[in-house]
Steps between C-alpha positions, in 0.01 A plus 500: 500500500452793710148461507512177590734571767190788614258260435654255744583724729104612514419191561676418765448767678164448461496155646772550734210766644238276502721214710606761725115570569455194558777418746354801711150284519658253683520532874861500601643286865435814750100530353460076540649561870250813594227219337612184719490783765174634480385121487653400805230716652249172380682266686260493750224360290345176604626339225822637456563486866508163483765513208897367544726784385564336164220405462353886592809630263346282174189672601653856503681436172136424319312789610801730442490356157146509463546908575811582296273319219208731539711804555868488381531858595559493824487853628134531326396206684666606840385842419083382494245604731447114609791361473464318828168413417608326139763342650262341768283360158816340361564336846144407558499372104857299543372323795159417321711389214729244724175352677375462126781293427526309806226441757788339736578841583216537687751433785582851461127630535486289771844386708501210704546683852180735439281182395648335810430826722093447340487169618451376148815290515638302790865606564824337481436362124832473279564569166384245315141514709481874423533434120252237451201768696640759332480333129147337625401892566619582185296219348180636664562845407583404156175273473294804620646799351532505133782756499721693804348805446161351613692354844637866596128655429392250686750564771457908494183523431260240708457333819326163386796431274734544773295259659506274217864546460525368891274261455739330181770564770350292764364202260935510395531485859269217606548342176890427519561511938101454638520828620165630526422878547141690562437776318303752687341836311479733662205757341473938517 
């Protein structure tokens, strides 16, 4: 009986050691807050500019997931040499991920005021006007881009695309209100 007892008592120390480890990998309320703060830094993004709060919140919560996946320890991920440079890549990857799901958020790549400011939409259109260029956008950048990835290389990395990406803006534009705009390029 009294090895039993030892026996049991072994064992639970043993296991009671390895849940204790692994309640220590798990970031605790003060290390999620220093997260959401370091993030709020990003709020300035195009896209996350353009963001409600709860909507910018949900956003938060998945790349501070994302991270506490990759590293549950979070004083060796706070502790890296680039930590503000991997958090940038989950940001950048979370946002590529949401325009993957949903091309309608192009509106957030793009808000209504800065298209109106580029003449590429006539002002004063409501709600219901907005979504129907924003979900034909979506359409065309859907029909031309075989994943989201693609549309922010395009985006970051090349002029003509841009263009092209105005020029499915404007055929929205003329398309659904007969608002026609000229493109101009401008070369070197």
């Amino acid at each position: 009986m009294k090895k039993f007892l030892l026996s049991f008592a072994i064992v639970a120390l043993i296991f009671g050691g390895f849940y204790a480890c692994g309640e220590q990998t798990k970031w605790n309320r003060e290390e999620r807050q220093a997260m959401r703060n370091l993030l709020r830094d990003y709020r300035k993004m195009v896209y996350l500019n353009d963001l409600t709060e709860a909507e910018y919140m949900l956003f938060t919560d998945r790349v501070l997931a994302s991270v506490e996946e990759a590293y549950p320890v979070y004083t060796t991920f706070i502790e890296m040499p680039a930590v503000n440079d991997t958090v940038q890549v989950y940001v950048v990857t979370t946002i590529v991920e949401q325009l993957a799901a949903d091309a309608s958020n192009m509106r957030h790549l793009y808000p209504y005021r800065d298209l109106v400011a580029a003449n590429i939409l006539p002002d004063g259109l409501n709600r219901a006007q907005q979504n129907a260029f924003y979900q034909c956008f979506a359409n065309s950048v859907d029909n031309t881009y075989a994943n989201a990835e693609q549309l922010v290389n395009a985006i970051v990395a090349d002029t003509v695309q841009t263009s092209q990406i105005a020029q499915m803006q404007s055929a929205c534009a003329n398309e659904l209100f007969g608002w026609t705009v000229e493109i101009i390029e401008v070369g070197n």
